[in-house]
C-alpha positions as CSV (number, residue, x, y, z in Angstrom):
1,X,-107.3,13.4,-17.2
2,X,-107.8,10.0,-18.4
3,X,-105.1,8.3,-20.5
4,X,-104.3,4.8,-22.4
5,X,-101.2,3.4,-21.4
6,X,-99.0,-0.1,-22.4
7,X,-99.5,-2.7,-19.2
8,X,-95.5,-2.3,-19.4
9,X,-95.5,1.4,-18.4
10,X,-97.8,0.6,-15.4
11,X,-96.5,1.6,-11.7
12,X,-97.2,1.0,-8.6
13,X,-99.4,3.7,-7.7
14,X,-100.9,4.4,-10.5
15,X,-104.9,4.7,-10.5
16,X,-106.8,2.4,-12.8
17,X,-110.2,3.8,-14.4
18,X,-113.1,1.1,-14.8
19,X,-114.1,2.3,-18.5
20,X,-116.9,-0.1,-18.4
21,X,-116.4,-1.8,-22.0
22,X,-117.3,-4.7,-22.3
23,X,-114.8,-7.3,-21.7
24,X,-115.5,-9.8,-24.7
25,X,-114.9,-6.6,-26.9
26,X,-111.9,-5.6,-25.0
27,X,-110.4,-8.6,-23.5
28,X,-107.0,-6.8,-23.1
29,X,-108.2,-4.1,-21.4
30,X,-107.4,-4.0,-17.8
31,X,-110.2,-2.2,-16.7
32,X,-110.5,-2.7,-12.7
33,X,-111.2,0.3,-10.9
34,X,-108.4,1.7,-7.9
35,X,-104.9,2.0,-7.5
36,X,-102.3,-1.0,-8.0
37,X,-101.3,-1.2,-4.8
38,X,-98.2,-3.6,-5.4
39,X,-95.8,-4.8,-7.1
40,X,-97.0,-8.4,-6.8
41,X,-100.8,-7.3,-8.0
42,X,-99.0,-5.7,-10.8
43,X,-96.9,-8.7,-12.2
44,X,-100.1,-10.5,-11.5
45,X,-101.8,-8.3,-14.2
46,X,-99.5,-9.2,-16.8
47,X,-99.5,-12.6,-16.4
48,X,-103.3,-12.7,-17.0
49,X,-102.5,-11.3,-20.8
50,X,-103.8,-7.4,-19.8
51,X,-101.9,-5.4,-22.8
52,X,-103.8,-1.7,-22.0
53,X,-105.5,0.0,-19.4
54,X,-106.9,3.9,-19.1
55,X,-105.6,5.5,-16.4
56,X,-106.4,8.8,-14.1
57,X,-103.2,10.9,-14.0
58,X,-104.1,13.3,-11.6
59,X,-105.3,10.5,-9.0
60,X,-102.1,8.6,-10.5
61,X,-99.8,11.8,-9.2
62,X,-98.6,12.4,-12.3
63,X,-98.3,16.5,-13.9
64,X,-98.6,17.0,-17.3
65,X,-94.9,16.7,-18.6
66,X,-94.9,13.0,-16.9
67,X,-98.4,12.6,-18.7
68,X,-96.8,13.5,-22.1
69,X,-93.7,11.4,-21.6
70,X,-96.3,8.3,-21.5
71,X,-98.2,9.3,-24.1
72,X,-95.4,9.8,-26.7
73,X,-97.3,13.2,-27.4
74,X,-99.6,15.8,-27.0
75,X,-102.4,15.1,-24.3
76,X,-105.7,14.8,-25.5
77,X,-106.7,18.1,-24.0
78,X,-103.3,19.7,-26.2
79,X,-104.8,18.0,-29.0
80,X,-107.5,19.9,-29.6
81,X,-106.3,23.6,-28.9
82,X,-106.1,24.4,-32.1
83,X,-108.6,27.6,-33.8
84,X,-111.0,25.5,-35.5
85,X,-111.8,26.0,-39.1
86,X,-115.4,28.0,-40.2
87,X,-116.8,24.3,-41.1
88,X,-116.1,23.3,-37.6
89,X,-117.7,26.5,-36.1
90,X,-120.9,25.5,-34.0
91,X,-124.1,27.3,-35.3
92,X,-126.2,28.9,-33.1
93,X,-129.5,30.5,-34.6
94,X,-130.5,31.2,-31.2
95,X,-129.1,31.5,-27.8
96,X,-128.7,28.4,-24.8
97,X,-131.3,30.0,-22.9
98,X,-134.0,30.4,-25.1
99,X,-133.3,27.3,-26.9
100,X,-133.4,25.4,-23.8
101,X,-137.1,25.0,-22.9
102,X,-138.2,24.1,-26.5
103,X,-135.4,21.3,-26.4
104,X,-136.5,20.3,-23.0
105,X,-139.8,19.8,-24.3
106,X,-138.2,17.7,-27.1
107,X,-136.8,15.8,-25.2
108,X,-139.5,15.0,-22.6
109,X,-141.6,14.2,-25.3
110,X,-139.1,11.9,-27.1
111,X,-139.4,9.8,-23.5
112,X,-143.0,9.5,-23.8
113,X,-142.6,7.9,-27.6
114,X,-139.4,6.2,-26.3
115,X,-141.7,4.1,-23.4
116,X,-144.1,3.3,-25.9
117,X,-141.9,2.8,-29.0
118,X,-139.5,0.3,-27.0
119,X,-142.7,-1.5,-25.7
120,X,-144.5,-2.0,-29.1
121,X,-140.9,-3.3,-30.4
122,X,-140.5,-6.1,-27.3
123,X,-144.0,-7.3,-27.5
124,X,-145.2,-6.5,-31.3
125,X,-141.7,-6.6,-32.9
126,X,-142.8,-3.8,-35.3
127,X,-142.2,0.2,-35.2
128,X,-144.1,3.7,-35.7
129,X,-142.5,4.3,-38.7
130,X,-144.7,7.5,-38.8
131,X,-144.6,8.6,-35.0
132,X,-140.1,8.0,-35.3
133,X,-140.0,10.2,-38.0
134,X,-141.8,12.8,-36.5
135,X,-139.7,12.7,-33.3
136,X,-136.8,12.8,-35.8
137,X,-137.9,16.1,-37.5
138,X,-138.1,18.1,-34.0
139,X,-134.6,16.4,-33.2
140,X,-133.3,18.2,-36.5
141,X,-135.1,21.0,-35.7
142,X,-133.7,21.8,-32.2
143,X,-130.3,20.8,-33.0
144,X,-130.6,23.6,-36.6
145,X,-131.3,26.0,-33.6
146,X,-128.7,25.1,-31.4
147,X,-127.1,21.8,-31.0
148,X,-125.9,22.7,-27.6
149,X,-129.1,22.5,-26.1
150,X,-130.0,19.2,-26.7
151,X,-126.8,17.4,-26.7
152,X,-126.5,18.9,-23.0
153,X,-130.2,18.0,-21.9
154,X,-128.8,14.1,-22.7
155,X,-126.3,14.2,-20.7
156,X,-127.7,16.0,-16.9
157,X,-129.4,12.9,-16.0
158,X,-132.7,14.3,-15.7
159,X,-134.2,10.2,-16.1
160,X,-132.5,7.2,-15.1
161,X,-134.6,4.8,-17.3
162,X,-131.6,3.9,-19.6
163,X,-133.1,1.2,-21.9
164,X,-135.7,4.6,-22.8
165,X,-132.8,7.5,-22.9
166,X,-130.2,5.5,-24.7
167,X,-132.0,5.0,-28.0
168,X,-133.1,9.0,-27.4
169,X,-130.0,10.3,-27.4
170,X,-128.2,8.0,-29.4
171,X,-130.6,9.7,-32.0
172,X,-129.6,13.3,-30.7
173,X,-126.0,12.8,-30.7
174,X,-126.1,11.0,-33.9
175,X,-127.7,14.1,-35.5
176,X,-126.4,16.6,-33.9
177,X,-122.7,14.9,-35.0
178,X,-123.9,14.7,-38.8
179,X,-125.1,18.2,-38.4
180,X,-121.7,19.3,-36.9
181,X,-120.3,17.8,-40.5
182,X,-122.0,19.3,-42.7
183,X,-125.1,16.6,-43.9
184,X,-127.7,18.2,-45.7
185,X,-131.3,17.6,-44.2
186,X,-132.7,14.9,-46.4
187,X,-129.3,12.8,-45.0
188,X,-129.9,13.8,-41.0
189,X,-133.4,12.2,-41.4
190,X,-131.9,8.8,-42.4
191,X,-129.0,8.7,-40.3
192,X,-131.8,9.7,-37.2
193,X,-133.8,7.1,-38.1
194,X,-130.7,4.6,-38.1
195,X,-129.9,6.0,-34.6
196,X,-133.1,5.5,-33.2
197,X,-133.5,2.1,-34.4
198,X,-129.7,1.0,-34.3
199,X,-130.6,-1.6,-31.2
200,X,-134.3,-2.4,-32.1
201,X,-133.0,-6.0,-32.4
202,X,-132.4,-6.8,-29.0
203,X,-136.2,-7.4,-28.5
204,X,-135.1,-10.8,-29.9
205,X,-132.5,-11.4,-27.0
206,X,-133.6,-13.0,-23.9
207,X,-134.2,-10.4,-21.2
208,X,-131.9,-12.8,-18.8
209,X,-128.8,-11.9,-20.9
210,X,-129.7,-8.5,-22.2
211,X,-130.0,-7.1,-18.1
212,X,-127.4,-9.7,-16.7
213,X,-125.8,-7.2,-14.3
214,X,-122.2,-8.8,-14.6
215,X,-120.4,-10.0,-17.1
216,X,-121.7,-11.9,-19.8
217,X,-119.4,-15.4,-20.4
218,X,-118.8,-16.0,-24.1
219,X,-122.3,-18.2,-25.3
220,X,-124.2,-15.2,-23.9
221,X,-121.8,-12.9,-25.8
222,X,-122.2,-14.9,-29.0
223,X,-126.1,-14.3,-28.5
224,X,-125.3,-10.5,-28.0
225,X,-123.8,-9.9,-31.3
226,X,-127.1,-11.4,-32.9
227,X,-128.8,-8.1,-32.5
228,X,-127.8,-6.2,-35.1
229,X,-128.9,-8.7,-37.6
230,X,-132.1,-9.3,-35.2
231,X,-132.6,-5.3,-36.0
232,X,-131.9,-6.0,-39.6
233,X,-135.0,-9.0,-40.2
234,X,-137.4,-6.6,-37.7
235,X,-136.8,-3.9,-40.0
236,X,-136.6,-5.4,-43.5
237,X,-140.0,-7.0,-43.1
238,X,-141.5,-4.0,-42.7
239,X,-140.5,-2.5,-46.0
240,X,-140.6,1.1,-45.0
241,X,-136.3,2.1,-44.4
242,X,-133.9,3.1,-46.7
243,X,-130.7,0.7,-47.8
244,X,-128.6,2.8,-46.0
245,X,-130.5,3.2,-42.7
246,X,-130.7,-1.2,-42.6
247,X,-126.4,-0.6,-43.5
248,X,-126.1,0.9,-40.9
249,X,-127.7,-0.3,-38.1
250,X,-126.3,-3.9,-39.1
251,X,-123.0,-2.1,-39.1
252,X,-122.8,0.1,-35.8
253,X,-120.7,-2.4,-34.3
254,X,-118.3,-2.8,-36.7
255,X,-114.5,-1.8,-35.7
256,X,-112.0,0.3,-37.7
257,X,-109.4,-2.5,-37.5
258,X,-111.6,-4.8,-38.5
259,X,-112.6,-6.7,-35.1
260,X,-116.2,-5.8,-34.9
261,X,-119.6,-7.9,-35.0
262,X,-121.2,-8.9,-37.3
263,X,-119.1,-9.0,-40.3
264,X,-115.6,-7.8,-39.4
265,X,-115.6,-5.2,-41.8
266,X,-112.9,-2.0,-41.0
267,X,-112.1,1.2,-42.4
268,X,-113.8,2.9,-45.3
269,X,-116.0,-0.5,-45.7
270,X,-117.9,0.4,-42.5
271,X,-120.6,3.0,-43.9
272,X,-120.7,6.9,-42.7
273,X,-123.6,6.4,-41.0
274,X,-122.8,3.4,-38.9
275,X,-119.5,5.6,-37.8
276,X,-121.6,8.1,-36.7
277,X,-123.8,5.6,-34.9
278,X,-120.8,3.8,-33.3
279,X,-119.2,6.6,-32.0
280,X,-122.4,8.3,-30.6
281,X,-123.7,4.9,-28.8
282,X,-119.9,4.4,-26.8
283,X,-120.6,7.8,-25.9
284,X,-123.9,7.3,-24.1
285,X,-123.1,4.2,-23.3
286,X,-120.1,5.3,-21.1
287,X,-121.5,8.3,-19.8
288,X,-125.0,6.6,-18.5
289,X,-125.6,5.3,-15.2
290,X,-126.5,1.5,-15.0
291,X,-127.2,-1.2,-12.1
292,X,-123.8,-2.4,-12.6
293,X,-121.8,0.9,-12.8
294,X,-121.4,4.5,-12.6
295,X,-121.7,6.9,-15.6
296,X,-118.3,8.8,-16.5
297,X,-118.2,12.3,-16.3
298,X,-118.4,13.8,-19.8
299,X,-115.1,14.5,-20.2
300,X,-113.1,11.5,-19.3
301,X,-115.4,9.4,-21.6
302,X,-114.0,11.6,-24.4
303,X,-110.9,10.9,-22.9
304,X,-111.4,7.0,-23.5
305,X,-112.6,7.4,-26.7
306,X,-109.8,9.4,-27.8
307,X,-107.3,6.7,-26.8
308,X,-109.6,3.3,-28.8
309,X,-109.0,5.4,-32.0
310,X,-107.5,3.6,-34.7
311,X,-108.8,0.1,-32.7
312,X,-112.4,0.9,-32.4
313,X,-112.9,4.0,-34.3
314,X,-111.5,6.1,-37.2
315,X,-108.9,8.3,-36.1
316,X,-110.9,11.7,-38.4
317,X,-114.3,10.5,-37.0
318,X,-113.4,10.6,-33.6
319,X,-111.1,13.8,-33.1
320,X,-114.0,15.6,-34.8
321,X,-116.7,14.5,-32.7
322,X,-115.1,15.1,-30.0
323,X,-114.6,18.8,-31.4
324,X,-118.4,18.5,-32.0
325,X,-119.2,18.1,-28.4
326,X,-116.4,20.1,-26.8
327,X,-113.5,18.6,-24.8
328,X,-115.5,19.5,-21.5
329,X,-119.3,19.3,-23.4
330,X,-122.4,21.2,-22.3
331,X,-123.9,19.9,-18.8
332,X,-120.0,19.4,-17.7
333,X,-119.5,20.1,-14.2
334,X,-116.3,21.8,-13.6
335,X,-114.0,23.3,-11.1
336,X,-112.4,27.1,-12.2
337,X,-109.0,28.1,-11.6
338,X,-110.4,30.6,-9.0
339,X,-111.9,27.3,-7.3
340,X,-115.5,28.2,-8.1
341,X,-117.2,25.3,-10.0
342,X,-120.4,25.2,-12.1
343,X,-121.4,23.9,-15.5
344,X,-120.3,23.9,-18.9
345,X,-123.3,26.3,-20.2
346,X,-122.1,27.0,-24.4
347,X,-118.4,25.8,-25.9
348,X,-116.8,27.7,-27.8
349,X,-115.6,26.6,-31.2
350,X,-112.2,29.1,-31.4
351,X,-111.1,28.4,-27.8
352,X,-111.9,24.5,-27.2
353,X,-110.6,25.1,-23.7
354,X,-112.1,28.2,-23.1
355,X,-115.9,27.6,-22.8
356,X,-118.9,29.7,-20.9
357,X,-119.1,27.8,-17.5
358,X,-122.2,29.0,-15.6
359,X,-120.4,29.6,-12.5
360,X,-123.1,28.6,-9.3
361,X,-120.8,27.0,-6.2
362,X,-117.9,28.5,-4.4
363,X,-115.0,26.7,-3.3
364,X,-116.8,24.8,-0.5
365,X,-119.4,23.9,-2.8
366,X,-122.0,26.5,-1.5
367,X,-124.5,28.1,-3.9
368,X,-123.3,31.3,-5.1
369,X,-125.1,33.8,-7.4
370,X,-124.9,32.7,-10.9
371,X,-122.5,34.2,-13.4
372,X,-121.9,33.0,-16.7
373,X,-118.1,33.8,-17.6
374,X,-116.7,33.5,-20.8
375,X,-113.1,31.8,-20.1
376,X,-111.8,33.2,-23.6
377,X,-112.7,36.7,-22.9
378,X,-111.8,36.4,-19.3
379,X,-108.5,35.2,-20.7
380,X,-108.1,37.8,-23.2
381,X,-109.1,40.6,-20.9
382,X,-106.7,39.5,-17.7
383,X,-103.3,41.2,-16.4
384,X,-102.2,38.2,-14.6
385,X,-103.1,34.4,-15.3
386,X,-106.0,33.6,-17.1
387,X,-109.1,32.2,-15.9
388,X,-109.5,28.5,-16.9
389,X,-111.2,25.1,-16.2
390,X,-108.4,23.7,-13.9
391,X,-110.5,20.3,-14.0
392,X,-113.9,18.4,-14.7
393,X,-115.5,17.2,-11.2
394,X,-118.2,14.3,-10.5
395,X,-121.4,16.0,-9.3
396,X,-122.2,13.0,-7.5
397,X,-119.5,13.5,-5.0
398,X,-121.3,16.6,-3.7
399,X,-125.0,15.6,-4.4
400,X,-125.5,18.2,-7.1
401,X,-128.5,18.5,-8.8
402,X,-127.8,19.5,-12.4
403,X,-131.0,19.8,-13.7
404,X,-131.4,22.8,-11.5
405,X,-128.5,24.3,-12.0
406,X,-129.0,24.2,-15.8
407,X,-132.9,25.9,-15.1
């Protein structure tokens, strides 16, 4: 489990997670991966103004009442135990399975547009208005069906062609989140739209800062924050968007307290939309693979984002979009308390902790005949202790492929 601490409550010991935020954003984030291994290192730390840093308690050695004592509370897993409310409940018109090929279609399809729509932007600076809000309908359309499907296909890795996935499901998470609250149609379409187009304006950044694999020093920064406004001019010149889909994508990286780009705006001033947005591009953003580091499991990104609340993101927003995509989300890879592991295959909305885990790998890691178990039925149908997810694994340690375990 990953969890924010003070740089004063920090031990020698204790493993450090690389959240991979940026560092201009978060400059007093200590976010170098490993272990401090001394005491000297760790006065070192300090010294350099550090204030926070995420760490992994279970690689830290710490059980969960030493956990709690840090956090001053319950953990972010406790947090979100609670029976959620009927609002809250996810729909499902049809099942995972059969939902799953029409999404993967979706989705393959919204890579094809992707290549071209990102190309026409970089070289044309314009859009297919018409062509985006096609690809936006079938978005709304899969997710009416089942969200689940979707929002799992975005996460398995199936491509590694981030500049094309992220603005892909940016738009699916985006829309799947505003459908998990309740928007009516005719306001999904708008905030999809915003979502798709929310970093159009880094076709007006130089491609030597906007792929710079390490970290960018503060003119290249200060050229960064330009895109949102850059997204705003390609945009408004073509006449074609609604006020609130510009709003937002100028505002997506506004901060709740205020610190944000471009206009420092916080709180209720930042627009619905753009929260949405915001919350749905950290997401991807942590959870992606790039040149300069590896993707978070699911999870432990939700983990991170549950301990910038209040900083980076309203407190409401995020607690309920992380109940949107389940504390261990669809496409999670996880180890059961019986030591098999497998994937997160549907959540369920009354049991947060309890989802279906398609269960394909014994404790060595060998394939094992699939079985899709319920954990909440499991747990209300045992004698002795209940079956549960006892922890979310990296994939990549064992060279899983998890677009075959999903099929």
């Amino acid at each position: 489990m990953v969890l924010k601490i003070g740089v004063n409550e920090l031990a020698v010991g204790m493993y450090v997670v690389d959240t991979g935020l940026s560092w201009m954003e978060h400059p007093y984030l200590f976010s170098r991966q490993g272990p401090i291994d001394s005491e000297k290192s760790l006065q070192a730390l300090k010294r350099e103004g550090y204030t926070e840093a995420f760490i992994d308690t279970r690689q830290s050695g710490l059980d969960d009442d030493a956990a709690r004592r840090l956090s001053g509370g319950a953990l972010f897993t406790e947090a979100f135990t609670e029976r959620a409310t009927p609002a809250a409940t996810s729909r499902r018109a049809v099942p995972m399975a059969q939902e799953l090929p029409a999404a993967r279609k979706v989705y393959e399809d919204a890579l094809a547009f992707a290549r071209d729509f990102i190309h026409k932007a970089y070289l044309e600076k314009t859009v297919d208005i018409e062509r985006s809000e096609a690809f936006v309908s079938d978005v709304i359309s899969s997710v009416a069906r089942n969200r689940e499907a979707l929002t799992g296909l975005c996460k398995l890795r199936f491509y590694d062609e981030y500049s094309y996935t992220h603005s892909i499901n940016v738009t699916v998470l985006a829309t799947a989140f505003g459908q998990f609250l309740g928007l009516p149609e005719d306001e999904l379409h708008p905030l999809g739209l915003a979502a798709l187009f929310h970093d159009i304006g880094k076709a007006n950044i130089p491609r030597e800062v906007l792929n710079k694999p390490g970290r960018l020093d503060d003119r290249e920064f200060q050229v960064i924050k330009r895109h949102p406004l850059e997204s705003y001019v390609i945009l408004k010149g073509m006449g074609a968007l609604a006020s609130k889909v510009l709003s937002a994508i100028v505002e997506h990286h506004e901060k709740y307290d205020g610190s944000g780009y471009p206009r420092g705006i916080g709180g209720e001033e930042v627009s619905m939309f753009a929260r949405i947005i915001s919350l749905a591009d950290v997401y991807d953003a942590l959870t992606s693979e790039r040149v300069y580091k590896k993707g978070m499991p699911p999870s432990q990104a939700l983990g991170v984002m549950y301990g910038m609340r209040e900083k980076d993101f309203h407190p409401t927003m995020v607690e309920r979009f992380i109940k949107c995509l389940g504390i261990y989300p669809v496409g999670s890879f996880v180890r059961l308390s019986d030591s098999r592991h497998g994937l997160v295959w549907a959540l369920n909305a009354q049991a947060p902790l309890s989802p279906t885990v398609k269960a394909a790998f014994d404790d060595a890691m060998r394939p094992i005949p699939a079985e899709y178990v319920d954990l909440a039925a499991c747990g209300e149908a045992s004698a002795g202790p209940p079956l549960s997810i006892a922890e979310a694994v990296d994939p990549r340690r064992f060279n899983i492929d998890m677009a075959a375990v999903m099929n």
